[in-house]
TILO-353272 format. One record per residue (C-alpha): y, z, x; residue number from 1; residue in three letters. Coordinates in nm, 2 decimals, always signed. Layout:
# TILO-353272
      py      pz      px  num  residu
       Y       Z       X  NUM     ala
...
This chain:
# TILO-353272
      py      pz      px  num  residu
   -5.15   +5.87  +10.20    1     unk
   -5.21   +6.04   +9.87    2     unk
   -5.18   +6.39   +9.83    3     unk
   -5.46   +6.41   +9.56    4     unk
   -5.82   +6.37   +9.63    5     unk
   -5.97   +6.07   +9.56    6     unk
   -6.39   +6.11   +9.57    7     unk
   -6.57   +6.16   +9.23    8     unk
   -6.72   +6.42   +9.34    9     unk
   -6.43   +6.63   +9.34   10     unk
   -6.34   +6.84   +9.05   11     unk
   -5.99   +6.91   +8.89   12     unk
   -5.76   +7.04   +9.14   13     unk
   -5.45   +7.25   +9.05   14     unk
   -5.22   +7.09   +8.80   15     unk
   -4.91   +6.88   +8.86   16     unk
   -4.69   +7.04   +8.69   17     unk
   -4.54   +7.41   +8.80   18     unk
   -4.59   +7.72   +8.64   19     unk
   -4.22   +7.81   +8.59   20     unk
   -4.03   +7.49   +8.46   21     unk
   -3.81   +7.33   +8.72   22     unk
   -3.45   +7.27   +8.58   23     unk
   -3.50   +6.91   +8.52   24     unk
   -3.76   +6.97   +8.29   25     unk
   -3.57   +7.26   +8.12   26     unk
   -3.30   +7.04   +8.12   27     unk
   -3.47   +6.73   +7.98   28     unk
   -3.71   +7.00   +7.73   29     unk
   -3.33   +7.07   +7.59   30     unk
   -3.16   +6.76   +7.54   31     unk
   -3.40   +6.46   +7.57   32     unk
   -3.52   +6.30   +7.28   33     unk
   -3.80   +6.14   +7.40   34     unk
   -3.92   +5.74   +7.31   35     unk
   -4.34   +5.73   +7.23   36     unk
   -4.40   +6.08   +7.28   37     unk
   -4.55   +6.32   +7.11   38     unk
   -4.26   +6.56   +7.09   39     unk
   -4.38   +6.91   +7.00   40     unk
   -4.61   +6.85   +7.32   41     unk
   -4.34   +6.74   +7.52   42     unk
   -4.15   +7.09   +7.40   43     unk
   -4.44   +7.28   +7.48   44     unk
   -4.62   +7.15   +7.79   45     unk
   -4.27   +6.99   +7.92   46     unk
   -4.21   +6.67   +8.12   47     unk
   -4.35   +6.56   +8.45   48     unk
   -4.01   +6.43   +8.62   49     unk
   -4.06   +6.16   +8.85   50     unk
   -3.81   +6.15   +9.16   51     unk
   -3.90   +5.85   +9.42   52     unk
   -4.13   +5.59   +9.46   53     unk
   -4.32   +5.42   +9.71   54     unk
   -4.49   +5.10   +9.67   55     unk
   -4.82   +5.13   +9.40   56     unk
   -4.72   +5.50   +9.44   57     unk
   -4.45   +5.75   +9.23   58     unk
   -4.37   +6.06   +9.32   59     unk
   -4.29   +6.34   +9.14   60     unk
   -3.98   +6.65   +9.14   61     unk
   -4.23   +6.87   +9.35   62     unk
   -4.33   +6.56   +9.64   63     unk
   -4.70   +6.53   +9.45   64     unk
   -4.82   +6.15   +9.49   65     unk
   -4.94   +5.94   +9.21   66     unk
   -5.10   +5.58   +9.20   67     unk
   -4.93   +5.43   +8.95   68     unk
   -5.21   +5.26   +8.71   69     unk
   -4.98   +5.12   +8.48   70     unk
   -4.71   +4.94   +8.67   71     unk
   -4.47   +5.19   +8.49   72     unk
   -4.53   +5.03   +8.13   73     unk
   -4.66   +4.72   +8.22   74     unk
   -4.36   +4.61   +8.41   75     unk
   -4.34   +4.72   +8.76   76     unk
   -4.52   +4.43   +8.93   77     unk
   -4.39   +4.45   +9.29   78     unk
   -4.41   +4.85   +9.30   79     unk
   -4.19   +5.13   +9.33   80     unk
   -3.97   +5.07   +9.62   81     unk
   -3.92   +4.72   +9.65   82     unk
   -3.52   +4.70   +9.85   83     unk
   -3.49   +4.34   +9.80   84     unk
   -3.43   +4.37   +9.45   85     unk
   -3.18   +4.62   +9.49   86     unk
   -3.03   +4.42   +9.72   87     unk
   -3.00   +4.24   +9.51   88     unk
   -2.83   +4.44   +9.22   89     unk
   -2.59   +4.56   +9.43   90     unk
   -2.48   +4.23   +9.59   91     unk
   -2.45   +4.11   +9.23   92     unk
   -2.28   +4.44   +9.13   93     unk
   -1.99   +4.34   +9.37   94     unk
   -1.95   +4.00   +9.30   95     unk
   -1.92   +4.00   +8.93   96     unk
   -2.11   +4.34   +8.75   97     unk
   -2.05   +4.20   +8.40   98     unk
   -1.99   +3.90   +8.19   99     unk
   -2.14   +3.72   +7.86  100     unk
   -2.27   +3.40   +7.74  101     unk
   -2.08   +3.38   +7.38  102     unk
   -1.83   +3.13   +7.29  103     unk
   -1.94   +2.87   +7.55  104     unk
   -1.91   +3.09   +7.88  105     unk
   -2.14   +3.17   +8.12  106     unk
   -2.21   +3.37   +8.42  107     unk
   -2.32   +3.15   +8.71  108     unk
   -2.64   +3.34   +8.81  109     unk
   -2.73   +3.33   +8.46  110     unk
   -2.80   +2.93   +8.45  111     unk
   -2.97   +2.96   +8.78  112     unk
   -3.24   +3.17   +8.67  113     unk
   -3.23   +2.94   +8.31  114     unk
   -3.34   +2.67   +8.54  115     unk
   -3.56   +2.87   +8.78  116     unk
   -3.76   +3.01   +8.45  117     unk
   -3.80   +2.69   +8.31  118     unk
   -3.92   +2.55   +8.64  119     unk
   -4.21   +2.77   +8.59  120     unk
   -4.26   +2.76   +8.24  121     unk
   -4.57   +2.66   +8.05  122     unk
   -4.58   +2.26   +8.00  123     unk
   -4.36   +2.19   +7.66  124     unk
   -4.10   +2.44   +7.68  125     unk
   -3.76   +2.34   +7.72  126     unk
   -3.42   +2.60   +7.66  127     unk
   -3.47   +2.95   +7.74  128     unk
   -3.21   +3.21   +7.54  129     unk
   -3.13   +3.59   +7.73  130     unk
   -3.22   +3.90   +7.58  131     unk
   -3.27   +4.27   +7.71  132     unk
   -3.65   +4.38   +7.60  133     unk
   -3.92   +4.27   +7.50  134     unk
   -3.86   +4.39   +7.09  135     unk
   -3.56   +4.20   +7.10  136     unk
   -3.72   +3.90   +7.24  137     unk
   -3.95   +3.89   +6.95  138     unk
   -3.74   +4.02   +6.69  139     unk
   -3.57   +3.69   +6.81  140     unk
   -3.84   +3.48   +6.80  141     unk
   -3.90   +3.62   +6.41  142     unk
   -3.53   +3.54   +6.34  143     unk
   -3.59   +3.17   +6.49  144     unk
   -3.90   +3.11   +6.28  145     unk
   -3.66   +3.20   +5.98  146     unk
   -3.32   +2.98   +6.08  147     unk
   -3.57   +2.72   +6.18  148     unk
   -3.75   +2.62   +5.87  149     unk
   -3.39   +2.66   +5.65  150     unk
   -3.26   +2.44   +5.91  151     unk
   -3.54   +2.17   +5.76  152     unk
   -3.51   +2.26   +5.44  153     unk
   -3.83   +2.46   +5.44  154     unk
   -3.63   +2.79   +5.27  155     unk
   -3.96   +2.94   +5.12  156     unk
   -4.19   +2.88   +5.53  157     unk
   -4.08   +3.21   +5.61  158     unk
   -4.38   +3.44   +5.65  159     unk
   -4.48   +3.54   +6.01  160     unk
   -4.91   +3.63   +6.06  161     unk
   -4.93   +3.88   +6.33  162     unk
   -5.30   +4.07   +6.44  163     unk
   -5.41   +4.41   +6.36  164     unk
   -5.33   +4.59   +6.61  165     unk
   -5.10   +4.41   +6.82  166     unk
   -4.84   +4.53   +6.97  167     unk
   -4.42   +4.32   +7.01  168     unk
   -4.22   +4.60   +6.97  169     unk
   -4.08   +4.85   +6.77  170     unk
   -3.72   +4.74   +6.62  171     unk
   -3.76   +4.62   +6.22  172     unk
   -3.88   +4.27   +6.26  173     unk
   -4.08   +4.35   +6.59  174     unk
   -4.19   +4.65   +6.48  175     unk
   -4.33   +4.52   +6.14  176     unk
   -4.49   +4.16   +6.38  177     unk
   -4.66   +4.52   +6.56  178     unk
   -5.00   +4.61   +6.35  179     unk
   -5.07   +4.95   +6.48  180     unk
   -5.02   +5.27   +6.26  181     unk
   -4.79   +5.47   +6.46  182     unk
   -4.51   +5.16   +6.44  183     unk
   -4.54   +5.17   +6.09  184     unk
   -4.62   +5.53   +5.92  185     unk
   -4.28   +5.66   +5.77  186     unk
   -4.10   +5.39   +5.92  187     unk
   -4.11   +5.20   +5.61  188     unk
   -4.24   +4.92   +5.79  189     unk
   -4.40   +4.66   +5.82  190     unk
   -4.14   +4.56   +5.64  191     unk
   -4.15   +4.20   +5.38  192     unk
   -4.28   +3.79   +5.53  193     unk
   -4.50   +4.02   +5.75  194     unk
   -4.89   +3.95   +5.75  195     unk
   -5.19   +4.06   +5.91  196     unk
   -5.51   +3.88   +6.01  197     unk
   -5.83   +4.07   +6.18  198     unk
   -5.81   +4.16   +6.60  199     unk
   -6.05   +3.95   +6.80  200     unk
   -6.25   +4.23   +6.94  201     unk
   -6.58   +4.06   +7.00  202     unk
   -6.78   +4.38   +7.15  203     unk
   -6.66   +4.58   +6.80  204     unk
   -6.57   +4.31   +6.52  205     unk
   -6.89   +4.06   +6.60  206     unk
   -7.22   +4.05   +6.35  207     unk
   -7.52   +4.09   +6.50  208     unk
   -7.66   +3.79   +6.72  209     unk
   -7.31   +3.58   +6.69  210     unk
   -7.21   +3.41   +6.99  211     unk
   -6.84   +3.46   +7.11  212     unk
   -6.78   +3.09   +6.96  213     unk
   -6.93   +3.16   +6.66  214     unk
   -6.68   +3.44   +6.62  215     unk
   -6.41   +3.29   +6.72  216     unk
   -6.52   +3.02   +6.45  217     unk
   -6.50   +3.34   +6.19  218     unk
   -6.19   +3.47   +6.24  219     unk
   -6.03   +3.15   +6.25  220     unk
   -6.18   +3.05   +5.89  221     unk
   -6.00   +3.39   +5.82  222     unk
   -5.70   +3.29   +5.92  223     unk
   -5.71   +2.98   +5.72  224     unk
   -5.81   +3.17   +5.38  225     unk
   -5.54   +3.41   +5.42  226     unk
   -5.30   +3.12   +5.44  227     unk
   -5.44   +2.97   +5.17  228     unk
   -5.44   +3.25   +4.96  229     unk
   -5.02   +3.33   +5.07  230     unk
   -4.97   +2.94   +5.05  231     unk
   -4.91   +2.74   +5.34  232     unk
   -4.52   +2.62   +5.23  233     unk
   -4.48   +3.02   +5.29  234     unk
   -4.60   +3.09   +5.64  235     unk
   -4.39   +3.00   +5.93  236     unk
   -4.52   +3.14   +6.24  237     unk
   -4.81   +3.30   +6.41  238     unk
   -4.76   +3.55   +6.69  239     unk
   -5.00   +3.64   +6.96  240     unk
   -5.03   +3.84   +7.27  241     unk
   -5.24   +3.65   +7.53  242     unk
   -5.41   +3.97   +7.58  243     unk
   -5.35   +4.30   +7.32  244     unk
   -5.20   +4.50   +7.56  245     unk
   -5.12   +4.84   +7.38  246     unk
   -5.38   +4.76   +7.09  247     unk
   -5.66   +4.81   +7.33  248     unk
   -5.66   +4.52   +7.60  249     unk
   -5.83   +4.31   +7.38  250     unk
   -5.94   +4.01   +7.57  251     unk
   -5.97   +3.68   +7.33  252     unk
   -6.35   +3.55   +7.32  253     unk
   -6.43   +3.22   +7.39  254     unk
   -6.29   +2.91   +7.15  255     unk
   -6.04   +3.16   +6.99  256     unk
   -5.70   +3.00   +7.05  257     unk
   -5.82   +2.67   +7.04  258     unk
   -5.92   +2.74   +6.68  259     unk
   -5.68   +2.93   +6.61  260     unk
   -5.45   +2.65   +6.72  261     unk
   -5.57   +2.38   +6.54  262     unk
   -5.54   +2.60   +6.21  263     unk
   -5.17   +2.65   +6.27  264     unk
   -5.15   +2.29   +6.35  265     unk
   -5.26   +2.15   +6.01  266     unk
   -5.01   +2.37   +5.86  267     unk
   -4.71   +2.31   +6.04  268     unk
   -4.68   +2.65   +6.14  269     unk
   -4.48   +2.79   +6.46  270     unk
   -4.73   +2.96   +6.70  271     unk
   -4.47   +3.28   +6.92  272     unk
   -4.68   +3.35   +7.26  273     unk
   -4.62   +3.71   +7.32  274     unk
   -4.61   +3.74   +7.66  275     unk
   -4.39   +4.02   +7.74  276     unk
   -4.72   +4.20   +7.93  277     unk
   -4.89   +3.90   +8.03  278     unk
   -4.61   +3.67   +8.13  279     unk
   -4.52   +3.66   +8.55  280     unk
   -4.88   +3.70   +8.71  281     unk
   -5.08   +3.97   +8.56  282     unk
   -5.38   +3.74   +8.44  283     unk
   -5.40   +3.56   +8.78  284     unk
   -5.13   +3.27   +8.65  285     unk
   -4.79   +3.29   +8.60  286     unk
   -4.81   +3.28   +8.20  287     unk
   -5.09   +3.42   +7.99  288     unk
   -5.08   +3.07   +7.78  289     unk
   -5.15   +2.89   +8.09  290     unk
   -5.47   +3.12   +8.15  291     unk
   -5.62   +3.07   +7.79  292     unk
   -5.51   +2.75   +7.69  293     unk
   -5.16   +2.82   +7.42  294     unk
   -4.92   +2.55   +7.39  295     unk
   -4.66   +2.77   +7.24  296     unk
   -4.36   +2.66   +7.05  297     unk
   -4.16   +2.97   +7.13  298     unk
   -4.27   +3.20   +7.39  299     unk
   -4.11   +3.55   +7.48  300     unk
   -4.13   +3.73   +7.85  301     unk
   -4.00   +4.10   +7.95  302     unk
   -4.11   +4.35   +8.20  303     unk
   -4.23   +4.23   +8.48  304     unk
   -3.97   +3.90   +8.47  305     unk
   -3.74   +4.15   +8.70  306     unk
   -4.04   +4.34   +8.78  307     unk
   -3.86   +4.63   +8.56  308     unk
   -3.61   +4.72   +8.81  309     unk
   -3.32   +4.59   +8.53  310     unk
   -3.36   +4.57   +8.17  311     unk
   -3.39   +4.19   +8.07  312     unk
   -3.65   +4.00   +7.82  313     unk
   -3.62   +3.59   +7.76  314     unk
   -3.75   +3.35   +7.47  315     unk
   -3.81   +2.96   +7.51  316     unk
   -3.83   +2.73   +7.27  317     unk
   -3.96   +2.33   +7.25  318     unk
   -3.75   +2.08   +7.24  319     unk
   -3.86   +2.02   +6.85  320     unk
   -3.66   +2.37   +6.79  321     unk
   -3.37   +2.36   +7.00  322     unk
   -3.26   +2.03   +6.84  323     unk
   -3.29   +2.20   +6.52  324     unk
   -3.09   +2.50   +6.63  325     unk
   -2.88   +2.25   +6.77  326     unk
   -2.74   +2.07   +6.45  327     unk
   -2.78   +2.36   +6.25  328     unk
   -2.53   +2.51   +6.48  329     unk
   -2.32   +2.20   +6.45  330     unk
   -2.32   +2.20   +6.06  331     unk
   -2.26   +2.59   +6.06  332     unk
   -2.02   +2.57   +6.37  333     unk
   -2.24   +2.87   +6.55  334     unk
   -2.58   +2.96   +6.68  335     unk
   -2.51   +3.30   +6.50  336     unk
   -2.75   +3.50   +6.71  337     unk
   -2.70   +3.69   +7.09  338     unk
   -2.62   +3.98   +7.25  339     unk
   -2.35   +4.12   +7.48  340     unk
   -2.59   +4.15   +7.74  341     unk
   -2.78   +3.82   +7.71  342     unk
   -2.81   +3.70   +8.06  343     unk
   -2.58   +3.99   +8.18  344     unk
   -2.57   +3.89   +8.59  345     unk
   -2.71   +4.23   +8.72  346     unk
   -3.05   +4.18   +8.55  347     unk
   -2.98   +3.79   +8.64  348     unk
   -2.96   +3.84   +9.01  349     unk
   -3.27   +4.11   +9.02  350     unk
   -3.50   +3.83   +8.80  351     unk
   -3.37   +3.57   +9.05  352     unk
   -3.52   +3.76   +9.34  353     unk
   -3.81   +3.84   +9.16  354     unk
   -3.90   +3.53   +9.10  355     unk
   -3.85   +3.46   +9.49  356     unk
   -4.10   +3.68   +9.58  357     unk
   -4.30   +3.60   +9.36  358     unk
   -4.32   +3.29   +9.48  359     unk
   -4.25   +3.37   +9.87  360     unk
   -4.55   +3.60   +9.88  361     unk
   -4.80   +3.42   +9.67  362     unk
   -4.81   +3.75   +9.43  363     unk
   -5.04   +3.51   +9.18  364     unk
   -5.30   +3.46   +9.48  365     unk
   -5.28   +3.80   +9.55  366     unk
   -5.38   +3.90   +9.14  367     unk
   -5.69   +3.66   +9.20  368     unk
   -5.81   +3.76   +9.53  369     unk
   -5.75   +4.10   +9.37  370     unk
   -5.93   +4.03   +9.06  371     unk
   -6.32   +4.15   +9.16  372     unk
   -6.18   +4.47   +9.33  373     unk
   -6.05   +4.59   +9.00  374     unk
   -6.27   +4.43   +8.72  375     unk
   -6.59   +4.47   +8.94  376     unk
   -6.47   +4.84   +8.95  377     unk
   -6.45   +4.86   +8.57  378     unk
   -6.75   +4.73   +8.49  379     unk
   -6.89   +5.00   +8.73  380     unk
   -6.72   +5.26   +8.55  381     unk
   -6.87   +5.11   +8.21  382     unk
   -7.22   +5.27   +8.30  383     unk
   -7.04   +5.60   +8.22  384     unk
   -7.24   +5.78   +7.97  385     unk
   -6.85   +5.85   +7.81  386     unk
   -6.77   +5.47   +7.84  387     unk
   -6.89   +5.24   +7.59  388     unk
   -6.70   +4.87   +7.69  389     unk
   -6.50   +4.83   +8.05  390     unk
   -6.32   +4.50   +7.98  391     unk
   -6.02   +4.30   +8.14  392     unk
   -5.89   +3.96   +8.33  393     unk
   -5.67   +3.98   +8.62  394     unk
   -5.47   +4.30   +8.69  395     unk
   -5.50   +4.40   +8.34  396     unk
   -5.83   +4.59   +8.17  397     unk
   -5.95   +4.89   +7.96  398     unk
   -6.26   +5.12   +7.92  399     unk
   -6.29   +5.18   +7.56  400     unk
   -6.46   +5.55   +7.52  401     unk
   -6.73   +5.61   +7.32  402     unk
   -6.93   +5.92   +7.17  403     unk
   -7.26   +5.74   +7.17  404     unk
   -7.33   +5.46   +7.36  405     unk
   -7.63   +5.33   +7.18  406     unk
   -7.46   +5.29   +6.84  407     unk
   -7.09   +5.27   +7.00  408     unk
   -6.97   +5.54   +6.79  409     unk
   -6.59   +5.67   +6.84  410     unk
   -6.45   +6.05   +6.89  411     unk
   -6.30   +6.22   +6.61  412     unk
   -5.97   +6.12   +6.70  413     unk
   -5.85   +6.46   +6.68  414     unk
   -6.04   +6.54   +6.99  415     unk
   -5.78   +6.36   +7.20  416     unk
   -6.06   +6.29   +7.45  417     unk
   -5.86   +5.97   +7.55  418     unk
   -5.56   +6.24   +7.62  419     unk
   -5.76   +6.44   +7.81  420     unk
   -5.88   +6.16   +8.03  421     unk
   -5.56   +6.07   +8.14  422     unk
   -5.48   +6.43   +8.21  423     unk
   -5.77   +6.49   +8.41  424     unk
   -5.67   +6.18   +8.61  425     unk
   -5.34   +6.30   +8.70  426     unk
   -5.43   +6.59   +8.81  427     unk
   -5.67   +6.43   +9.05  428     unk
   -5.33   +6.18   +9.13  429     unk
   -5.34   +5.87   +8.93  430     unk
   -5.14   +5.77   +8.60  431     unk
   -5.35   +5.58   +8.34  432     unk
   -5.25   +5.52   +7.98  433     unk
   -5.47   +5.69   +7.66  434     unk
   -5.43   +5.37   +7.37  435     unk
   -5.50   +5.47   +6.99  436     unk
   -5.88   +5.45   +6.98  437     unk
   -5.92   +5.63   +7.27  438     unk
   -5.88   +5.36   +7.54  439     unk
   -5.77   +5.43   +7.88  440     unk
   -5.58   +5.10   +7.99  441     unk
   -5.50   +4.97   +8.36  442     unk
   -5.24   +4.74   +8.46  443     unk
   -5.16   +4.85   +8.83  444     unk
   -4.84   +4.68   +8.99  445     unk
   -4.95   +4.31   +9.12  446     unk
   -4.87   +4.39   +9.50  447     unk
   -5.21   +4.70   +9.53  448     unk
   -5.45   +4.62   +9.78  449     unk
   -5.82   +4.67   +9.76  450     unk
   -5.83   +5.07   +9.93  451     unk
   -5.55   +5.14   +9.67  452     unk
   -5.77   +4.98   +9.36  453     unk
   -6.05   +5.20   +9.51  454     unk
   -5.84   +5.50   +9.52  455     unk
   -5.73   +5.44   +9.15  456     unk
   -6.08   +5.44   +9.03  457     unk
   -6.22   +5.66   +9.22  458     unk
   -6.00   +5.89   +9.05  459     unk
   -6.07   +5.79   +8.67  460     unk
   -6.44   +5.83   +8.76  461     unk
   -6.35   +6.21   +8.85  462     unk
   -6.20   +6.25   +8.53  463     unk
   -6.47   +6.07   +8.33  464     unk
   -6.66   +6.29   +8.51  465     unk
   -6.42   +6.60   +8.40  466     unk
   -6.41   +6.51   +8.04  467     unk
   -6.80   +6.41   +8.02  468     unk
   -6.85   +6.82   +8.11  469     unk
   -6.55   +6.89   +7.85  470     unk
   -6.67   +6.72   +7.57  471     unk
   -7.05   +6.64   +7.63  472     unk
   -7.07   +6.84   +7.29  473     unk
   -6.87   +6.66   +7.04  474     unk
């Protein structure tokens, strides 16, 4: 049972974190350099160390309980506590901790979970290379695109179209594919071959009285102008998230892919499925391609893959690509591109038996039959007078938080109400994520039931609640 209370009725409670810092904290306040933080706040409010977990729950240094919303980052998909994968870890530990794929060599376990990934690939996919996040799988797929089209002969097809505000990662290539502010500003990014088309955000980007097709229709003219204008012997791949995940959980509106598709297909250009977020269950199938209709040509996974518990990401490619990386290799006398840790076997093993229970327990049933309890529950929460669109498919959605409902005006963003959301729920026990724009995203771990979904948004309304009284005058 939680510690928190979970009725909307309640008000904040005391706050999580002590009055006198613990030493972890100090400890982490003096030598941690924190990823995606604000760091002056992180100095001056200080960490909130996390000891255990426990199923949909994480626990903090002091025994307080939180539901996890987030799955972690996305990525914990069968909980907190789930012994079989480190079982499974260890077992692999003992029996061979480290080896590496270069130079014709291969760790065993490695091309068993080659196979068991492309047994449940989307349709068309065909080789599956080993990285260790989700950045590196897509700076990989951006690197492909490149070796690919000299491998033709195509040496000016180079350019890659991303979305505004997407989100693949944060290393140069990935971070450039990313089109939200913070990746770029005084990173000297995005950096060159990167492009930019519009977000397809029906409830904010759509004209008055268009239909989702007709939208979709829009933004996919768009996309064909801007490669027009570049020049389509220029552009050599498209990249796309299923779902935005940290732009905003921007779910695609009706027609959009299949447009966009038959765009990129005219033009000979490389469409990368981003699925790093959506890939292994979270929309209710096993890929986010297979729920909206992409036939990628290269597709990239992460997170929940090993459900988190080991750092591994993975990129496919059609059989088109690999026989051009195959005779490019051949004429070169490499495939100049990997990493020590490319299907290193600890991360191998903990995929493999992720993938087991996946399958074991049904884990994409379970998403669907737990669908309603969470999106049913967001669209409740949309009649907040602070919520202006409650959006999502699957185990994945968003309230997008508005100053005015009737003309759906945003916050100053100054006014950090997203922040202060997200504090208010963890005070009342849940962890939810504040996304630029001042969106509160959800993306629980696949396994919660329906009185833990409850609990979850029984305590966002609270805070809604909290913040409403906070920031009513704005």
């Amino acid at each position: 049972m939680s510690a928190f209370p979970n009725s909307a009725s309640m008000r904040v409670v005391a706050p999580a974190a002590a009055t006198v810092r613990s030493a972890a904290a100090q400890r982490d306040m003096t030598y941690h350099l924190h990823p995606s933080s604000n760091l002056a706040a992180v100095q001056t409010e200080g960490p909130l160390v996390i000891s255990r977990g426990d199923g949909v729950y994480v626990i903090d240094e002091h025994g307080r309980r939180y539901i996890e919303g987030m799955a972690g980052l996305w990525c914990a998909g069968l909980g907190f506590s789930e012994r079989r994968l480190a079982e499974a870890a260890h077992r692999q530990m003992l029996e061979l901790p480290f080896y590496h794929s270069f130079s014709g060599k291969v760790p065993e376990i490695s091309t068993l979970l080659a196979e068991q990934i492309m047994a449940v690939a989307p349709e068309g996919l065909a080789r599956v290379f080993f990285a260790n996040s989700g950045s590196e799988a897509n700076d990989s797929a951006a690197k492909l695109v490149w070796y690919y089209n000299n491998a033709l002969g195509r040496t000016a097809k180079k350019k890659i179209i991303s979305r505004k505000r997407a989100y693949h990662g944060v290393t140069v290539a990935s971070g450039s594919m990313t089109g939200l502010a913070f990746a770029h500003t005084d990173w000297d990014l995005p950096a060159a071959r990167m492009l930019h088309t519009s977000t397809p955000h029906y409830w904010r980007g759509a004209r008055p009285g268009e239909s989702e097709d007709a939208y979709s229709a829009r933004l996919a003219d768009e996309l064909e102008a801007l490669i027009q204008a570049e020049g389509p012997d220029t552009i050599g791949g498209f990249i796309a998230e299923p779902v935005m995940g940290a732009g905003g959980v921007i779910i695609p509106p009706a027609g959009y892919f299949e447009r966009v598709q038959q765009v990129l297909a005219r033009h000979d250009i490389l469409f990368i499925a981003d699925e790093v977020i959506c890939g292994f269950g979270r929309t209710g199938q096993m890929f986010g391609s297979q729920t909206f209709g992409i036939r990628p040509d290269i597709l990239t996974c992460a997170k929940m893959l090993t459900s988190g518990y080991q750092p591994m990401s993975a990129m496919m490619v059609t059989p088109r690509i690999f026989e051009a990386l195959l005779h490019q290799s051949e004429k070169l006398g490499v495939f100049g591109h990997g990493f020590t840790y490319s299907g290193h076997p600890v991360p191998a093993a903990v995929a493999l038996e992720t993938l087991a229970i996946y399958r074991e327990r049904d884990i994409l049933g379970h998403v669907r039959s737990m669908t309603p309890h969470l999106q049913d529950g967001l669209r409740a929460l949309g009649e907040h007078p602070l919520v202006g669109e409650a959006r999502g498919v699957g185990l994945i959605g968003a309230l997008e938080l508005v100053r005015d409902k009737r003309d759906r005006s945003s916050f100053d963003g100054k006014a950090g109400v997203g922040a202060k959301v997200v504090a208010n729920a963890q005070r009342r026990g849940a962890i939810v994520r504040s996304l630029p724009g001042d969106i509160i995203a959800f993306s629980p771990p696949l396994i919660i039931q329906p009185h833990e979904i409850r609990e979850l948004l029984d305590a966002v309304k609270g805070a809604l609640d909290d913040t409403w009284a906070q920031t009513r005058n704005l």
